[in-house]
C-alpha positions in Angstrom: 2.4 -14.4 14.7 1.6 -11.0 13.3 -0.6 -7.8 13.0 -2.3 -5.7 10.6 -1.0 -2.5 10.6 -2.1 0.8 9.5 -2.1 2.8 6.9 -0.2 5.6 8.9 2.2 2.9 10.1 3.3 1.4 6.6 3.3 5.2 5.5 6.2 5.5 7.8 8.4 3.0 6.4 8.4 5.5 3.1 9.5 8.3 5.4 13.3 8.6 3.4 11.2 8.1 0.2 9.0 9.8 -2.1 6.5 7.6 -2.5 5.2 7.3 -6.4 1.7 8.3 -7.7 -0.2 6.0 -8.9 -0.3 3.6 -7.2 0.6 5.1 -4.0 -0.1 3.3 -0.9 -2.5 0.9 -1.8 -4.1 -2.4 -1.0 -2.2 -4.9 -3.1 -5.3 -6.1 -4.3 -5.9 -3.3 -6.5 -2.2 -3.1 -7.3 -2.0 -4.2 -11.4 -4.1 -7.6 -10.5 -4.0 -9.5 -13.3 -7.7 -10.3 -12.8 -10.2 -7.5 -11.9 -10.1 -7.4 -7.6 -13.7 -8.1 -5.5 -16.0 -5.0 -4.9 -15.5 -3.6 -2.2 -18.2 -4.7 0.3 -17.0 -8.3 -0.6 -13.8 -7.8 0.8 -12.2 -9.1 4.0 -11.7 -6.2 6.0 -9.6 -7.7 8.5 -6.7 -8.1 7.2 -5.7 -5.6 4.4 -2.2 -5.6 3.2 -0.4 -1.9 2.1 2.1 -1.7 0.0 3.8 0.8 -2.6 6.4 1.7 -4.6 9.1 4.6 -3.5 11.7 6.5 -4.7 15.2 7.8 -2.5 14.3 11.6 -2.3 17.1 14.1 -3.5 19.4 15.5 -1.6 20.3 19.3 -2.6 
């Protein structure tokens, strides 16, 4: 069993990270799809997966 989370809450898993620009955090749908993704309005809107790519932030 799971559960969508949120933006905000996926955003916090990239906390230690920068997180790179594009994509960003992003559906995966619209992440490089190697066919173009549904419009919008033709998407489920119930269950959304985030993801993105990050980077281990400097230390000075």
């Amino acid at each position: 069993m799971g559960r969508v989370r949120e933006p905000d809450e996926v955003r916090r898993y990239f906390d230690a990270l920068d997180i790179i620009d594009p994509p960003g955090l992003v559906d995966v749908i619209d992440w490089h799809p190697d066919t173009p993704p549904p419009p919008k309005d033709m998407r489920l809107t119930d269950w959304i997966e985030w993801g993105g790519v990050g980077r281990v932030k400097k230390t000075q």
